[in-house]
Each structure stands twice: as C-alpha cells, then as structure tokens.
N, C-alpha and C positions, 0 to 999 in steps of 0.2 A: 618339523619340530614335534617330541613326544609329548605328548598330554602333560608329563610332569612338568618338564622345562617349558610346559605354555602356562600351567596354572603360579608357577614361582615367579615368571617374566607378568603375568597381573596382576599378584603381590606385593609384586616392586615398583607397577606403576601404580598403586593404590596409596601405597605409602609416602610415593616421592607425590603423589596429589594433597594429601594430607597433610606432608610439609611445606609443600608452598615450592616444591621444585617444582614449575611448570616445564622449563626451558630440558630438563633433563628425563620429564616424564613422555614428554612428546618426541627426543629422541628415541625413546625406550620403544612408543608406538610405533615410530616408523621400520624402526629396528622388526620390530614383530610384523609386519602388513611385508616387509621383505622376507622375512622368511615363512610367506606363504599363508598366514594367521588370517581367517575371514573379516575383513571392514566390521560386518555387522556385531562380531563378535566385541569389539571396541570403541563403538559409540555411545559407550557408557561413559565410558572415560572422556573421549572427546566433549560430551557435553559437561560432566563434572569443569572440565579444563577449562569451559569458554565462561560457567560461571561463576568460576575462580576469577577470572582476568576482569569482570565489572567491581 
C-alpha cells in the first residue's frame, strides 16, 4: 500500500470514529493490517474505538 492510499484509508477511519461507525471503522482496520499496514501504526484508533464503545 503507497503512502497516499495509507494516509486516505486513516482519514476514512478517523471520520467513520467520529461518527459513530464503529462496526465499519474496524472493518476498515482489518482491511488495512491485511494489506500489510504495521499494528503499531493503528493503535490509535483501536483505543479511540474501545472508548467510544463505554
């Protein structure tokens, strides 16, 4: 994945965290950690997600 189409696909998850797609923002993660994306790089989001869900 090029740099651009990595920073548009964290965009997209930043946005769908901010509306309250949880269920669609964590497809979007898995989506990105398959094509190769470092974990470390999206434990941002993973924690944003889990305190969204309390």
């Amino acid at each position: 994945m090029d740099a651009g189409n990595e920073d548009f696909a964290f965009n997209h998850v930043d946005i769908l965290i901010l509306l309250g797609s949880k269920d669609e923002a964590y497809r979007d993660l898995k989506k990105l950690l398959d094509a190769g994306c470092q974990p470390g790089r999206l434990q941002g989001f993973y924690a944003r997600l889990k305190k969204k869900k309390k």
